[in-house]
N, C-alpha and C positions, 0 to 999 in steps of 0.2 A: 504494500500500500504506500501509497507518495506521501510525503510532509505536507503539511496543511501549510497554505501561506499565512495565516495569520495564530495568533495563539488562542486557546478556546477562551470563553466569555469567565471573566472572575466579577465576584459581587463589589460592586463599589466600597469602598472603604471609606469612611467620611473622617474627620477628626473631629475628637471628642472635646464640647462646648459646653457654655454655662448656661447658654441659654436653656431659656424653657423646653421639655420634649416637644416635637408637633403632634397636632391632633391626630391621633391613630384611626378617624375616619377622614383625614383628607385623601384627593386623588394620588397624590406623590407618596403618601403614607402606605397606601392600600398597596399601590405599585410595587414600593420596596416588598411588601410583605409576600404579595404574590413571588416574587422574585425573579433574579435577572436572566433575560432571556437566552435562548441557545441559541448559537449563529451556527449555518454549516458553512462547512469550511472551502466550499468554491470546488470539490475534487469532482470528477466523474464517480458515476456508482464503483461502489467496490469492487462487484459479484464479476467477475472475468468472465463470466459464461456467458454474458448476455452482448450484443453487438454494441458497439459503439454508440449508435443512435437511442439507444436504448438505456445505456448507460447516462447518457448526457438528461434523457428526458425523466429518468428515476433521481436524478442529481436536483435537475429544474424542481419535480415535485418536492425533494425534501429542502430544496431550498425555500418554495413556498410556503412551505408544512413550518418551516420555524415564524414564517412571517404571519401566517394565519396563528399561530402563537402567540404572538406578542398582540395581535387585536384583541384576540380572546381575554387577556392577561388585562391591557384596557378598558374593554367592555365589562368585562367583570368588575372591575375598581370602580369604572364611573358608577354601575349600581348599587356595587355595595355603598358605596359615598352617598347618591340619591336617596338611599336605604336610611343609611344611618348617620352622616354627617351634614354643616352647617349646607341652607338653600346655594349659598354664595357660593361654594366649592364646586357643586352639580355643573358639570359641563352642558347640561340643555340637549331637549330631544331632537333636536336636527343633527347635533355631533354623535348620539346614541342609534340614531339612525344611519348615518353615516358609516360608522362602525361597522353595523348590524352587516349595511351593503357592500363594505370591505372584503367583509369575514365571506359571501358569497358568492363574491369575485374570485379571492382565492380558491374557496373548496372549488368553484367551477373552472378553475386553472387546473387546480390539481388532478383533480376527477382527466381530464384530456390529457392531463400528461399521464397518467395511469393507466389509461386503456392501450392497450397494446394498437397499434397500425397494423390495418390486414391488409 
């Protein structure tokens, strides 16, 4: 298997302050909690057995697959926030919508890169 060009994803590391903690239902709050997303690493599929084009297009899907990730990771925050933290924090249902049609762009990416070509 090739070396990844870049090194995998580590959790942000903040330095420790006086300030007050932040509210454990803001959207940045929820975000850390959910935690940091996974990138792939730009390689073709692993699996040798499969053709090149194939490789590349199992590659494209898991590259979408980490991005439909991190909407989901999102979408989830803005509602637990909507849920349960201050109105002002709520990013508003056009950005919830927004998300929503994000997240079905990708699965509908993914899904064609999936299906094998006959």
């Amino acid at each position: 298997m090739t070396t990844p060009h870049s090194p995998p994803p580590r959790p942000i590391q903040e330095a420790r302050s006086n300030a007050p903690a932040p509210d454990p239902n803001s959207l940045i709050a929820i975000l850390h909690a959910i935690g940091a997303g996974a990138a792939a690493d730009g390689q073709p599929w692993p699996e040798r057995h499969h053709l090149r084009s194939r490789q590349m297009a199992l590659s494209d899907a898991d590259c979408a697959l980490t991005g439909q990730r991190i909407v989901q990771e999102i979408l989830l925050a803005a509602e637990r926030t909507r849920q349960n933290g201050e109105s002002e924090q709520y990013v508003g249902d056009r950005v919830m919508e927004g998300l929503v049609m994000a997240d079905l762009a990708l699965t509908a990416y993914i899904h064609e890169r999936m299906r094998p070509k006959d």
